[in-house]
C-alpha positions as CSV (number, residue, x, y, z in Angstrom):
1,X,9.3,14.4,3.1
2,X,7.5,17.5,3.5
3,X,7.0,19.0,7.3
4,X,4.2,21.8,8.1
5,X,3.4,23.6,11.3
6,X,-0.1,23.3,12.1
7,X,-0.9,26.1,14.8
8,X,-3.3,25.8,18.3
9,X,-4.2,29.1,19.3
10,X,-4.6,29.5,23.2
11,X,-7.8,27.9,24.3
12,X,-7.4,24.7,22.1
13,X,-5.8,22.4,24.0
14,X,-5.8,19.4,21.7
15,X,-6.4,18.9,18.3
16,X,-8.4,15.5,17.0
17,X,-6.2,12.7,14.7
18,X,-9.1,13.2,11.6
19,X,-9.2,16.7,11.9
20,X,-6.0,17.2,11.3
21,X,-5.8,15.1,7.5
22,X,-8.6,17.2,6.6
23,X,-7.4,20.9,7.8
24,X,-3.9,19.6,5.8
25,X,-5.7,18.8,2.7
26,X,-4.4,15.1,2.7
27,X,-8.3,13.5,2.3
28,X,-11.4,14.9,1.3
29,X,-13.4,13.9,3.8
30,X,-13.5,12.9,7.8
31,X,-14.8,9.2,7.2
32,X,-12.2,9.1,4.2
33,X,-9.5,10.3,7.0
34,X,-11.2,7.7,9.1
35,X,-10.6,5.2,7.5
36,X,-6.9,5.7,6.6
37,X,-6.3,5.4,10.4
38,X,-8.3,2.8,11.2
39,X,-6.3,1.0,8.4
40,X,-2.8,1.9,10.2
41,X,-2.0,4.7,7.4
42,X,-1.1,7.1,9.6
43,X,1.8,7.4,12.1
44,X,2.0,9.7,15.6
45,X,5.0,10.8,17.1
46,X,6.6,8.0,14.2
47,X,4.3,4.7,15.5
48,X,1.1,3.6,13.9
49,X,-1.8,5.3,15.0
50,X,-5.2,3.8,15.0
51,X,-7.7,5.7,17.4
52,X,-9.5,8.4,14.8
53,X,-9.9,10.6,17.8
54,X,-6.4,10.5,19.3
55,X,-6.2,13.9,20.8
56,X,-3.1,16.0,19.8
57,X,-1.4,18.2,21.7
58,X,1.8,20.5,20.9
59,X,5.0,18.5,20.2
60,X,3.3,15.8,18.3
61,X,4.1,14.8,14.6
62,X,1.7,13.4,12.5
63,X,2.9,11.5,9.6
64,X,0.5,10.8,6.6
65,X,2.9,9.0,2.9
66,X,5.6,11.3,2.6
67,X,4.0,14.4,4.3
68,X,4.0,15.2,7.8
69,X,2.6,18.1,10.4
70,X,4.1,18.9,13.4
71,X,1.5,20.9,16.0
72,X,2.4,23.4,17.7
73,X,1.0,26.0,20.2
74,X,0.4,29.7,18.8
75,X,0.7,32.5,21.4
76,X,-1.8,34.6,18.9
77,X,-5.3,34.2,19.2
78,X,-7.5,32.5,17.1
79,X,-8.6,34.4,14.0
80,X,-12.5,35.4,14.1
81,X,-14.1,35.8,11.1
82,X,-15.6,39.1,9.9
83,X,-18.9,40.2,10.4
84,X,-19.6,41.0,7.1
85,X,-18.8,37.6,5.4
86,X,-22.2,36.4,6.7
87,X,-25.1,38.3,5.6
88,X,-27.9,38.7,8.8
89,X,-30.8,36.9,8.3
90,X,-34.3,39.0,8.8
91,X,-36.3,38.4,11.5
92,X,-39.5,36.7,11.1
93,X,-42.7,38.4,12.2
94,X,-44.5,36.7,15.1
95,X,-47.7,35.4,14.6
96,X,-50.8,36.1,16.8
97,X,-52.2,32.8,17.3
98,X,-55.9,32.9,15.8
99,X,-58.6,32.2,18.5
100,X,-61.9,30.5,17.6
101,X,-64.8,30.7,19.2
């Protein structure tokens, strides 16, 4: 079995169950990682797990087949990303409104 550190930076207190499948990689989708837990796929702390929006908090171990993530709190602050990835949109002119008479 496989074990991963998945990081909270300070202001995240808790992580959601679904997230967490899809930031590993381990479904494509959030109704596909839905759908594992609901089906009792997926263990927490090494017991089934079937709420979808189980909050997690550091110190729990999510188990998924033969992979598994262990969260953890990160003294370093979130990463923000760069201003340049997104390219600024133009303003749009206002428009007088017309005025019939």
């Amino acid at each position: 079995m496989s074990t991963s550190v998945l990081e909270l930076h300070p202001g995240d207190e808790f992580i959601e169950l679904y997230k967490v499948l899809k930031i590993e990689g381990w479904v494509g989708s959030g109704s596909d990682a839905k759908m594992l837990i609901a089906e009792g796929e997926v263990l927490v702390n090494h017991e089934v797990e079937t709420r979808k929006r189980r909050k997690l908090v550091p110190g729990d171990n999510v188990i998924f087949g033969e992979e598994a993530v262990l969260i953890q709190a990160s003294s370093q602050p979130a990463p923000t990303p760069a201003a340049s990835d997104k390219p600024a949109k133009p303003a749009k002119p206002k428009r007088r409104p017309s005025l019939k008479f």
